[in-house]
N, C-alpha and C positions, 0 to 999 in steps of 0.2 A: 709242510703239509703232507698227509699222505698220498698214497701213490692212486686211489682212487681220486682224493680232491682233484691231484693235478691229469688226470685226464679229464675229468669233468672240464677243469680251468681249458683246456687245447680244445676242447668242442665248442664251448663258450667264445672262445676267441676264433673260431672259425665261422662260428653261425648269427656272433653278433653283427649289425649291418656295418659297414664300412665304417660311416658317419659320424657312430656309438662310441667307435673306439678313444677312449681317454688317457693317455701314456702318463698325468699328473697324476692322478689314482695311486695315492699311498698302500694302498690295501693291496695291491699288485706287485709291490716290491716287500711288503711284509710278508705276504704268503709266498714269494717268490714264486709268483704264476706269469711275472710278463714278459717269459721267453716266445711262447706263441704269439702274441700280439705283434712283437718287435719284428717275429721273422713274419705274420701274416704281412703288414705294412713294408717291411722290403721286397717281398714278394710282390705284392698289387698294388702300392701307391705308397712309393718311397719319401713323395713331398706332399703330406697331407694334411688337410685342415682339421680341426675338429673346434665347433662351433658349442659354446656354453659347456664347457668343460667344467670339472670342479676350481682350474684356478683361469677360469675365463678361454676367452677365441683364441688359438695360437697353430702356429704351421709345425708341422714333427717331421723331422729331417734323420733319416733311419738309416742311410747305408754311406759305408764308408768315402766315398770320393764325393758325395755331397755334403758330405758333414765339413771335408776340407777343403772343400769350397767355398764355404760359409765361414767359414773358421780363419781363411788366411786373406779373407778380402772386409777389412776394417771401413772401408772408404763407403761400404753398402751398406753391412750388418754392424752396427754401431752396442757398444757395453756400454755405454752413458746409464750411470746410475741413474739420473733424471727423466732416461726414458724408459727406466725399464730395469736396468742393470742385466745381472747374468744366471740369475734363476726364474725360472716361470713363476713364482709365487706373484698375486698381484697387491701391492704395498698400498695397503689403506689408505682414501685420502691425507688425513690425520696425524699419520706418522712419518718421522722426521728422515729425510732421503741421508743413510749415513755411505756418501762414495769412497770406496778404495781406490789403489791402481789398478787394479783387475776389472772397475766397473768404468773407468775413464776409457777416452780415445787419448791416439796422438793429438798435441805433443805432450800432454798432461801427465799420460799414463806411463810414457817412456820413460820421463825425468820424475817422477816416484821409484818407478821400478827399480832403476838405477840407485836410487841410496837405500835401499835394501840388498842390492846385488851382492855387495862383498861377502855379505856372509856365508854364500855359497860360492865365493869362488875356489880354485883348485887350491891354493896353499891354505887357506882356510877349513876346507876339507878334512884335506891333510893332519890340520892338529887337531883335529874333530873325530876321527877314527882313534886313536888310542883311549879316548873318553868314553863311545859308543861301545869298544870293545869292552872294556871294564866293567860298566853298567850290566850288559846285556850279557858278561859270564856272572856276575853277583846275581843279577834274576835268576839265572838259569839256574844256580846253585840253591838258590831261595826255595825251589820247587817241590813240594812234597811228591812222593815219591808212594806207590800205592794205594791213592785216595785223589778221589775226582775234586778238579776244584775249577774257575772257568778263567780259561786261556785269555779271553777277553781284558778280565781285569789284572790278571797277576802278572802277563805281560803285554799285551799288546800296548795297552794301556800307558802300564808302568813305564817301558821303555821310551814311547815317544813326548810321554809329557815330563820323564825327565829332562830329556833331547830341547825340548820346548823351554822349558826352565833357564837351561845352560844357552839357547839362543838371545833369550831375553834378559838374560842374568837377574830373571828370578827368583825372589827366596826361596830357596829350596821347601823348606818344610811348606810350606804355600803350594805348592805347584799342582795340585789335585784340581785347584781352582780354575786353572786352565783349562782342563777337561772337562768340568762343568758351565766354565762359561760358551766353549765352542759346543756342546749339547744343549744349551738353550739359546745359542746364536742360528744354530739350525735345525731347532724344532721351531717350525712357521705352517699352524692349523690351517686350514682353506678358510678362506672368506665367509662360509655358509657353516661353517660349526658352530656348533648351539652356546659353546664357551670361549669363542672364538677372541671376542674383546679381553674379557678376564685374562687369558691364556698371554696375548700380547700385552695386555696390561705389567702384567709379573714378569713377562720375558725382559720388558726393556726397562722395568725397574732394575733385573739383577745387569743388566748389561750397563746401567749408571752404576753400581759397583764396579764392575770392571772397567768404568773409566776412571771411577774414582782414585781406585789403585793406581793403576799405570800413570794417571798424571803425578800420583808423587813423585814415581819413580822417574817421570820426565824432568820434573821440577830439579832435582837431583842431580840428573845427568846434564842439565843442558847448561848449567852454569859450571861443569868440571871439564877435565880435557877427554877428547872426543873416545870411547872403548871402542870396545869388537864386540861389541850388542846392538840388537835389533833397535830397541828403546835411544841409544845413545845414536845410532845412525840417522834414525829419523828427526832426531833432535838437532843434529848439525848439519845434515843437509840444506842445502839452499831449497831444495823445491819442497821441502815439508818440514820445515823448522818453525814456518809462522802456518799450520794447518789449526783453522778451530775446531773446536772439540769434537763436532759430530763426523769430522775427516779422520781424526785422530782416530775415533774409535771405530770409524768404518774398516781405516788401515790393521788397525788390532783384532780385530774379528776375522779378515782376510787373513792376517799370520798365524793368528792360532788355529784356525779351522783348518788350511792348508796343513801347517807346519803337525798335524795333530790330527785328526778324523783318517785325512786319506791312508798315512803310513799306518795308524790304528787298524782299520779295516783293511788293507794288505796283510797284514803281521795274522790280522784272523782268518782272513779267506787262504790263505795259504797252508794253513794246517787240516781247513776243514778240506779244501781240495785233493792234501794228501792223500787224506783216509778216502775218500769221495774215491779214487783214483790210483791203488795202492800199489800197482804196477808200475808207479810215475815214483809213489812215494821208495820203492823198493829201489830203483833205474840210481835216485839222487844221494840211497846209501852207497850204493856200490861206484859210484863215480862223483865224486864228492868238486871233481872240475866243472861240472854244469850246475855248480850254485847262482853264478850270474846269469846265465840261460832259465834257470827255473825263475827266479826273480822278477822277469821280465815276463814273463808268461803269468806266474800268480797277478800282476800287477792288471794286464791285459784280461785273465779270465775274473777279478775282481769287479775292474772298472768304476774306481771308491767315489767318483763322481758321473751320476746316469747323466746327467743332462748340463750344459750350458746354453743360456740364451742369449739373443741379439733382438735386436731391434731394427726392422729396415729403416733405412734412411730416404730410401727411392724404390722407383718401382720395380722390381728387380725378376728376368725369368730362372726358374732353376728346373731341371728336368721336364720341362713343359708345364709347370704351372707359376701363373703370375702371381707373384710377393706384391700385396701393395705397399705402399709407405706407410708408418706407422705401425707395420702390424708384428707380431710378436711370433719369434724362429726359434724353435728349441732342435739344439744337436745335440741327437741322444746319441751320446759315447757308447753308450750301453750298449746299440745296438748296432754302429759301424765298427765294435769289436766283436759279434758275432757274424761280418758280413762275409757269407762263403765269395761273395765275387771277386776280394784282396786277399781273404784267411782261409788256406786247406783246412776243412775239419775245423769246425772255430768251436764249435761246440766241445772237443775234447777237449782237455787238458793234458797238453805233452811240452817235457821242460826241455825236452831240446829240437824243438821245432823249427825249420829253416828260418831267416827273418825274425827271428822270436821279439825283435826291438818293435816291430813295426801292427804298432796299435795307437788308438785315441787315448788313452786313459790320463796322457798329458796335455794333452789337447794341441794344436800346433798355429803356425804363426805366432804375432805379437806377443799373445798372450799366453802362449806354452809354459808350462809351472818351471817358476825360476828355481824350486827344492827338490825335482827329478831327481837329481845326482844326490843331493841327500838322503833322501828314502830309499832310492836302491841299496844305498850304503847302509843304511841301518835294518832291511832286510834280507839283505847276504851277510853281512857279521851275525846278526841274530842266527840265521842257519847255521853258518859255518862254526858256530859256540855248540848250538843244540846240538849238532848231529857227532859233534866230541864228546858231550858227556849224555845225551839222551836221543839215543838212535832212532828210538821209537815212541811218536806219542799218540795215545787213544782218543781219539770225540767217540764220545758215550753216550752221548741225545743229541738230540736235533738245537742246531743255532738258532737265537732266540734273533729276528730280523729288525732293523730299524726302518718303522713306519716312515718311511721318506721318498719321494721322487728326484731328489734331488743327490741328497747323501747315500750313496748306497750302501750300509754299513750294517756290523753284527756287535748287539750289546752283550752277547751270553753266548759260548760256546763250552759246552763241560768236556772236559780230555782227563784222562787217567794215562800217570805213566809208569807202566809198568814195573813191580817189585822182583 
């Protein structure tokens, strides 16, 4: 937006009454106008209701030490797919509850968790960097050179749904599919949209393709000896080896969306942050040792997932206002990584900032993202290639936003690099 809109948006968000305020509002993270909102609400009512919202009644949980509050007591605020799961979207009677381990409690959700772990453990890692590096110098080398073309798809894109491919030992030439099936696993319209049924109609028809795939590819693996893939893990595991289908693909949407949207939108918010910020970008040519301090900083001023939701289980007080049972908690990440009361200056962006680790953007306890360690790693190799063969790169228009409260992501950024 321009620099008029967005003050008009900071008046708007000061003058609208409390009550008004609605943090699901797609339109807010497209025009990227809900930095006032986020900081009005940690400012005057950190634990606040907002009643008949676009995705129904729910409590917005805005500053840092309440969001980890919430975040590391399971026993209260419960991810049970069947209540609710971990996005505010409200899931139409009608449609079929599909749970991961991300949307399970203990002890369900630990022993899922667990047969997908290996894949990020440290020796695995391990052989998993010399493949990220290869990848991510052949893109870098792919890049045309005096002519704007958008960063979005030629890398951010490219590299982790390679990365994606090689976890699930995906057909290669296939693997684009990836991407588009976590782009319509989390485009989810509000309730009140005029194409709303159609929209979910075609979304979980293409989402029966992607079961239909992957179960070949279970079919396949589960009768061979057990790999180092995702698909072959979940297959011999004991607590997800006899999962029916709509577990199967609840679990497959959770990996690709994870393993695919967040380090996507990282890989993009970090470029456009450079130029945003060119002082910071200038700091990380000249001191090429703060590539894992920028990393963690892109990832925190990104924050590729605004919000998780809970569900109370009981009646619960947080900052002086009573949680009832049943009702519905979203902790916006988004806005306990802007909270001045934990973060000096959160609103910059500086790559070697004290603490630079210490942000939501993974969320913590239980359910803290088991592929941290992998996307840091594939957004500091990806730097540490770029700034070898391409020191400097240009955004030349404005990032095209994805309409989402949930996903906070960029489908279009144009960069030119320089001839």
């Amino acid at each position: 937006m321009n620099a008029v809109t967005q003050t008009e948006a900071r008046e708007l968000a000061h003058s609208m009454p409390l009550d008004q305020i609605d943090l699901s509002d797609a339109a807010l993270y497209q025009n990227d106008t809900v930095w006032p909102y986020l900081a009005r609400l940690r400012r005057e009512d950190p634990v606040h209701y907002r009643q008949g919202g676009v995705h129904g009644d729910f409590w917005s949980i805005t500053r840092y030490k309440d969001i980890v509050a919430v975040d590391t007591n399971h026993q209260v605020f419960s991810s049970d797919a069947y209540l609710g799961g971990i996005t505010i979207f409200q899931v139409p009677k009608e449609q079929e509850i599909r749970p991961s381990f991300i949307s399970m409690d203990p002890p369900k959700h630990d022993e899922q968790r667990k047969a997908v772990s290996p894949i990020v453990a440290p020796a695995n890692l391990g052989r998993l960097e010399a493949t990220i590096r290869s990848r991510a110098i052949a893109i870098i080398e792919s890049l045309p050179v005096g002519e704007t073309f958008n960063w979005v798809d030629k890398v951010s894109i490219e590299l982790t749904t390679q990365m994606l491919a090689t976890l699930f030992d995906f057909p290669f030439e296939d693997r684009r599919l990836l991407t588009h099936w976590s782009d319509i696993a989390t485009a989810i319209p509000p309730i009140d949209h005029p194409d709303a049924a159609a929209i979910r109609a075609n979304r979980d028809a293409e989402l029966m393709k992607c079961l239909g795939y992957f179960t070949r590819l279970w079919n396949e693996r589960v009768n061979a000896e057990p790999g180092n893939d995702l698909i072959s893990m979940l297959a011999h595991a004991p607590a997800t080896r006899d999962m029916k289908p709509h577990e199967f693909l609840g679990n497959l949407i959770l990996l690709i969306v994870g393993g695919n949207d967040t380090t996507r939108n990282s890989l993009s918010g970090g470029m456009l942050f450079m130029n945003q910020f060119p002082e910071q970008y200038e700091k990380l040519r000249n001191n090429r040792e703060l590539i894992p301090s920028a990393v963690s900083e892109i990832i925190r001023y990104q924050t590729p997932l605004a919000h998780m939701r809970r569900t109370a289980l009981a009646d619960h007080e947080l900052n002086g206002k009573l949680i009832r049972k049943g009702d519905k908690v979203a902790m916006w990440y988004i806005s306990g990584n802007r909270d001045d009361e934990v973060i000096d200056n959160p609103d910059a962006f500086i790559i070697d900032r004290p603490r630079v680790r210490q942000h939501l953007s993974f969320g913590f306890g239980i359910h803290r993202c088991v592929g941290n360690r992998l996307a840091e790693m594939q957004l500091q190799i990806l730097w540490e290639e770029l700034l070898k063969r391409h020191p400097k790169v240009e955004v030349v228009g404005e990032p095209t936003r994805v309409p989402s409260c949930f996903v906070h992501g960029i489908s279009a950024l144009p960069v030119r690099i320089p001839g």
